[in-house]
Backbone as ProteinMPNN parsed JSONL, in Angstrom:
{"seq_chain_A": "XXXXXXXXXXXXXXXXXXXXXXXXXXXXXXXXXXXXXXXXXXXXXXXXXXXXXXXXXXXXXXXXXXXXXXXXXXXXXXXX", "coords_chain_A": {"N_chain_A": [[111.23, 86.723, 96.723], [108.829, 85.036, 94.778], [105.133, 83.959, 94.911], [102.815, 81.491, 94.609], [99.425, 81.875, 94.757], [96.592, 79.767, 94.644], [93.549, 79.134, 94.363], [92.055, 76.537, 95.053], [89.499, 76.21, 94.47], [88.393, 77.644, 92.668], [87.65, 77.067, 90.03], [86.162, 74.479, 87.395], [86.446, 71.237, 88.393], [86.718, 68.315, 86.923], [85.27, 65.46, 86.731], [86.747, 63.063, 86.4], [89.125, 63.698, 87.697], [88.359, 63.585, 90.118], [87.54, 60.63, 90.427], [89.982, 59.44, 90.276], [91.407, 60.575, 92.154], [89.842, 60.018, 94.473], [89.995, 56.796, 93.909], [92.768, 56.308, 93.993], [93.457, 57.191, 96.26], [95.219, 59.78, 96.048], [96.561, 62.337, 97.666], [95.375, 65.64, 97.291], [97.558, 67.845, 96.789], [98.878, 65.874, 95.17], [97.679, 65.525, 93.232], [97.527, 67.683, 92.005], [99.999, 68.932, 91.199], [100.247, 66.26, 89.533], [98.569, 66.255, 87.722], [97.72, 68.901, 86.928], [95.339, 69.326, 87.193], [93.603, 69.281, 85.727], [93.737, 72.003, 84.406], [95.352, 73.973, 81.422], [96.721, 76.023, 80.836], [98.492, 78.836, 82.545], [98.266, 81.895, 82.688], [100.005, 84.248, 83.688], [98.946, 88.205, 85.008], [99.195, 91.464, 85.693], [97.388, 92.934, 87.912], [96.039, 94.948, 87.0], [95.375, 94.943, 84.471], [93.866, 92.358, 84.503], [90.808, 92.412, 83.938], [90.878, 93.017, 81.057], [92.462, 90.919, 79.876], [90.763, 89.009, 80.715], [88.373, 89.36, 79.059], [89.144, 89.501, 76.549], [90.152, 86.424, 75.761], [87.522, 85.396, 76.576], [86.214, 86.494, 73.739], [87.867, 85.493, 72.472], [87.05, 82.833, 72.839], [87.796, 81.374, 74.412], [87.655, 79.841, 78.134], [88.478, 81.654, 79.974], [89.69, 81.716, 84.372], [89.697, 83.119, 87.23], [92.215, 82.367, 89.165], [93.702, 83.105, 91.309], [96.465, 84.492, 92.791], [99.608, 86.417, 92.756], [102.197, 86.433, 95.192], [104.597, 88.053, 97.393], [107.215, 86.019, 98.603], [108.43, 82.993, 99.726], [109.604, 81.369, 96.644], [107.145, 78.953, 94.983], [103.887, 77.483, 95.89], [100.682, 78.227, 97.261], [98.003, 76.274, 97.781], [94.518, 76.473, 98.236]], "CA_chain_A": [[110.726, 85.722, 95.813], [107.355, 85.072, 94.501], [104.678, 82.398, 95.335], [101.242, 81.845, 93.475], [98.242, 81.41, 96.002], [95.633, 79.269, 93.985], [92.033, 79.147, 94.863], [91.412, 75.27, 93.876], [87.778, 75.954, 94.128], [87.852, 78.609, 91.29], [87.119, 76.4, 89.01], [85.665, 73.167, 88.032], [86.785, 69.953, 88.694], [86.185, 67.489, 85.862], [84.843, 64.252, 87.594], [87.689, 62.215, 85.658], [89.985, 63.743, 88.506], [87.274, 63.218, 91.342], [87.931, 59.586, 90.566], [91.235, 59.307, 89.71], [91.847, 60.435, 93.313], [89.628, 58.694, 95.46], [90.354, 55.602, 93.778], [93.719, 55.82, 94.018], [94.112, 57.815, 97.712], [95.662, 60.406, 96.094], [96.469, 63.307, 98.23], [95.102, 67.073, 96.286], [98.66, 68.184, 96.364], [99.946, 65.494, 94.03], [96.919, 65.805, 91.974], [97.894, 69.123, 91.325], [101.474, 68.472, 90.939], [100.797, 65.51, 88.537], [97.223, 66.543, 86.103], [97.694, 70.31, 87.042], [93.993, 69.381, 87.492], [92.597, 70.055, 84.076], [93.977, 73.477, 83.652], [96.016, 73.439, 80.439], [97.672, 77.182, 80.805], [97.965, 80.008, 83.242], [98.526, 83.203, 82.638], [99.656, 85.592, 84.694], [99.13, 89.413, 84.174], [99.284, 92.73, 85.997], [95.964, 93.111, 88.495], [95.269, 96.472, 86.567], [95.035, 93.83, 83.325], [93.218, 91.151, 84.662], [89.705, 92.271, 83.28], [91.102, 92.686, 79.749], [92.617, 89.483, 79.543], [89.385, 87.753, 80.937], [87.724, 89.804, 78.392], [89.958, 89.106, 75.59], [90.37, 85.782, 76.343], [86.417, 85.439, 76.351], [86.532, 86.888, 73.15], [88.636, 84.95, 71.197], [86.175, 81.587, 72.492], [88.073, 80.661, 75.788], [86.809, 79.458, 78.835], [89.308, 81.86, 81.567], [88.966, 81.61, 84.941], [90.608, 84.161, 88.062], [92.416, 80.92, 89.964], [94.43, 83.31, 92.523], [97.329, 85.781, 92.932], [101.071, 86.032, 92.844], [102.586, 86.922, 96.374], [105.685, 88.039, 97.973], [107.272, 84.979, 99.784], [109.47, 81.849, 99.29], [109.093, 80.599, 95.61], [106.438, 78.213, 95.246], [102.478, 77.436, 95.357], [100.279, 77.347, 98.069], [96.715, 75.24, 97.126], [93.36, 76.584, 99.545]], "C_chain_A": [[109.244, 85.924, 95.548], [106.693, 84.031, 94.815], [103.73, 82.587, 94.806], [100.399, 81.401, 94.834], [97.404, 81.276, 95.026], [94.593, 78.695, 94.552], [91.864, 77.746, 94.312], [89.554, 75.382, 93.899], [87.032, 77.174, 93.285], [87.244, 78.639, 90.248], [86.859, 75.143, 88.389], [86.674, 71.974, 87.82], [85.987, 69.13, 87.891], [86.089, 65.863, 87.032], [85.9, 63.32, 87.44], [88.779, 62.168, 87.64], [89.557, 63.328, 89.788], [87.897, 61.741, 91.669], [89.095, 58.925, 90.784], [91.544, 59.143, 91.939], [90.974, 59.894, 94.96], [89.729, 57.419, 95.278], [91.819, 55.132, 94.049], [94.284, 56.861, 95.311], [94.97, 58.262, 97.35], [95.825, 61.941, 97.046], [96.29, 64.899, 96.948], [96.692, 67.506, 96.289], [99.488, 67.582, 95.275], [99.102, 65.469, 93.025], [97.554, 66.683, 91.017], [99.049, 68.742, 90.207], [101.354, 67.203, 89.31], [99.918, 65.982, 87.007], [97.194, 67.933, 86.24], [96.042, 70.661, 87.059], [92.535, 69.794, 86.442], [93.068, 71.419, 83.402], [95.325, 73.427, 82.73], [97.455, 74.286, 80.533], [97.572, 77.835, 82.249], [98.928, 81.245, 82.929], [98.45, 84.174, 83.653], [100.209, 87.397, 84.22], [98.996, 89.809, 85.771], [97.644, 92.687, 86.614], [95.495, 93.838, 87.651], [95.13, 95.539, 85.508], [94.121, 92.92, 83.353], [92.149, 91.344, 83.976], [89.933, 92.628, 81.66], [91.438, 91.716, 78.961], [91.869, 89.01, 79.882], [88.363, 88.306, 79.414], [88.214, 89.725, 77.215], [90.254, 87.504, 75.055], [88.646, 85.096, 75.731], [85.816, 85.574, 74.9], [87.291, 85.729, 72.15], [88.369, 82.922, 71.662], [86.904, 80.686, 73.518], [87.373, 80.516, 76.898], [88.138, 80.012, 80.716], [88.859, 81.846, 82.544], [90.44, 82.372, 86.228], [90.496, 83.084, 88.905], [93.314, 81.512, 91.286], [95.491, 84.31, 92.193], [99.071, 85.752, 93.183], [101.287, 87.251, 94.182], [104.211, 86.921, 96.762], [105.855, 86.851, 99.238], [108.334, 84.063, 99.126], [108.921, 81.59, 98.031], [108.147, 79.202, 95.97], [104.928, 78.466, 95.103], [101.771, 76.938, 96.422], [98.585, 77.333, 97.294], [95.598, 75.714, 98.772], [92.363, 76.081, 98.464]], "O_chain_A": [[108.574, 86.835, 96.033], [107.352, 83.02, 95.055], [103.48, 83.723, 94.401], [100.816, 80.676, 95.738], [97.182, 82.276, 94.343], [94.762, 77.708, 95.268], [91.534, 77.67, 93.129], [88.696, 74.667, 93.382], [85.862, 77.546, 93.194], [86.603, 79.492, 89.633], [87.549, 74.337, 89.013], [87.614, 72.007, 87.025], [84.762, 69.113, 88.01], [86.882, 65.497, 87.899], [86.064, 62.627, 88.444], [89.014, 61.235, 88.408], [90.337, 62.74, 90.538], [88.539, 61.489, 92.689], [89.164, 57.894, 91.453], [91.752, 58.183, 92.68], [91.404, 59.556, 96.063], [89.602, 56.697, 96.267], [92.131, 53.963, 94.275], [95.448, 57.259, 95.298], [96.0, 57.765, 97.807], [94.832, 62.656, 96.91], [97.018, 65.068, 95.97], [96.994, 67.345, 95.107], [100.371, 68.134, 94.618], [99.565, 65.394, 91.887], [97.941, 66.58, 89.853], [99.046, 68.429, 89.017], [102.096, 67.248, 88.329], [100.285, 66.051, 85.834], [96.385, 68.359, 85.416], [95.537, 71.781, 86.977], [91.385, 70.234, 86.413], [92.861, 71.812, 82.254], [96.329, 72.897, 83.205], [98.617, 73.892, 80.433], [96.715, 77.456, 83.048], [100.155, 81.317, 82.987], [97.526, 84.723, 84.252], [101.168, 87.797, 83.561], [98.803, 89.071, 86.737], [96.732, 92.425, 85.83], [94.348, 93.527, 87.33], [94.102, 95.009, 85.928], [93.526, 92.611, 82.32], [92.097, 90.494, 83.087], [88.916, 92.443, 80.993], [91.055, 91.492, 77.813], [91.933, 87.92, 79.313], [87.687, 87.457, 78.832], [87.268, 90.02, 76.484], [90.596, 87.399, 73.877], [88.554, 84.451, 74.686], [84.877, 84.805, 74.691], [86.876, 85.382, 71.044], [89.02, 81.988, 71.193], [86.717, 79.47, 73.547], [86.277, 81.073, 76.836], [88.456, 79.426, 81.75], [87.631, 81.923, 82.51], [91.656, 82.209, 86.136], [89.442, 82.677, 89.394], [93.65, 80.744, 92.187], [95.286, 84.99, 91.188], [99.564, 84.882, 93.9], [100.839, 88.395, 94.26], [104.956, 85.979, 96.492], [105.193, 86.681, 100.261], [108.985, 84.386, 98.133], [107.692, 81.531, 98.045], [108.334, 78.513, 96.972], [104.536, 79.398, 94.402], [101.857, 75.761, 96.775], [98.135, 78.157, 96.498], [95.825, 75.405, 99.942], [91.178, 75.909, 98.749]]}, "name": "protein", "num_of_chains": 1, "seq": "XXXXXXXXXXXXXXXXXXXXXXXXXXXXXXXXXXXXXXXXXXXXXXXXXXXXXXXXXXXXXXXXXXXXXXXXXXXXXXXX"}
């Protein structure tokens, strides 16, 4: 199977969510799970790709950002 390993401190954290979950003693896992935390897409490519799609990407007035890596393992997503 595959699993994604996502860096949550890759990229920023809009304050909206800051609040959201200390006001409401949310745990970061269901953040994720419920606002995917601001991030709209993800794309995943080929390591040997990665700097063309950041550069492409860049390019056509986006704002990408390298959030982590797809791994051999149980399906699923682990959050560091």
């Amino acid at each position: 199977g595959i699993r994604a390993s996502i860096d949550t401190h890759s990229f920023p954290s809009l304050p909206i969510f800051e609040i959201i979950q200390k006001k409401g003693n949310i745990s970061s896992r269901d953040m994720f799970n419920t606002f995917n935390m601001g991030l709209g897409l993800a794309m995943v490519v080929d390591s040997a790709d990665v700097g063309t799609a950041m550069c492409t990407l860049t390019q056509l007035g986006e704002h990408p950002y390298l959030i982590g890596t797809c791994i051999e393992g149980d399906p699923g997503v682990d959050l560091w």
